[in-house]
N, C-alpha and C positions, 0 to 999 in steps of 0.2 A: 128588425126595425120597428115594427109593433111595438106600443108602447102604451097596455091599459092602465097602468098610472094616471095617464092625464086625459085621456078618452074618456066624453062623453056616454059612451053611449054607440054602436053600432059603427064603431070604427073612428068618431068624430074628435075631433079637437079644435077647440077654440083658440084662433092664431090673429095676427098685425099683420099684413101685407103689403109689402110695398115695390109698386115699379116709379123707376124714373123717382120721380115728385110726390107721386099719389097715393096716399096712405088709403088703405080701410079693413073695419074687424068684417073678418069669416072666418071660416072654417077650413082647415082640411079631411081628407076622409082613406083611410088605410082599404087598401083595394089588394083583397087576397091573391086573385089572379098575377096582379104586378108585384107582389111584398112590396109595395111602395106607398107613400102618401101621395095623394091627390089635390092638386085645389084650382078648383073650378073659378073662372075666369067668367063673370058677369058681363051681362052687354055693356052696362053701365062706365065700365072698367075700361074693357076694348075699345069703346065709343073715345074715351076723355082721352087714353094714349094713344088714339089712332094706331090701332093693331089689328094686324093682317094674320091670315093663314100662312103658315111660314114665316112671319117672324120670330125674330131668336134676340130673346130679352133676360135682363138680370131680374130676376125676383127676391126679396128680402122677407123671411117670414119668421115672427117671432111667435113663441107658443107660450 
């Protein structure tokens, strides 16, 4: 799944994110313990879709 072609840098890649309605640029981060990519969910984010621990949401992420 790794994919240093388009990594940054320590795992990172510059990605489009989007729940619901709400777009914004970050990042995700390739997390060796998971072989998966990661992407961290800002207060900012949480706050605007009012999102819960336990919620179960679609995420659209372009790189």
């Amino acid at each position: 799944m790794y994919n240093s072609q388009l990594e940054e840098g320590w795992g990172r890649m510059k990605a489009t994110a989007t729940i619901n309605s709400f777009l914004w640029e970050t990042a995700i981060w390739f997390d060796t313990k998971q072989d998966t990519y990661l992407l961290p969910l800002k207060a900012e984010v949480r706050k605007k879709e009012k999102l819960a621990i336990n919620d179960t949401i679609i995420v659209q992420i372009k790189i």
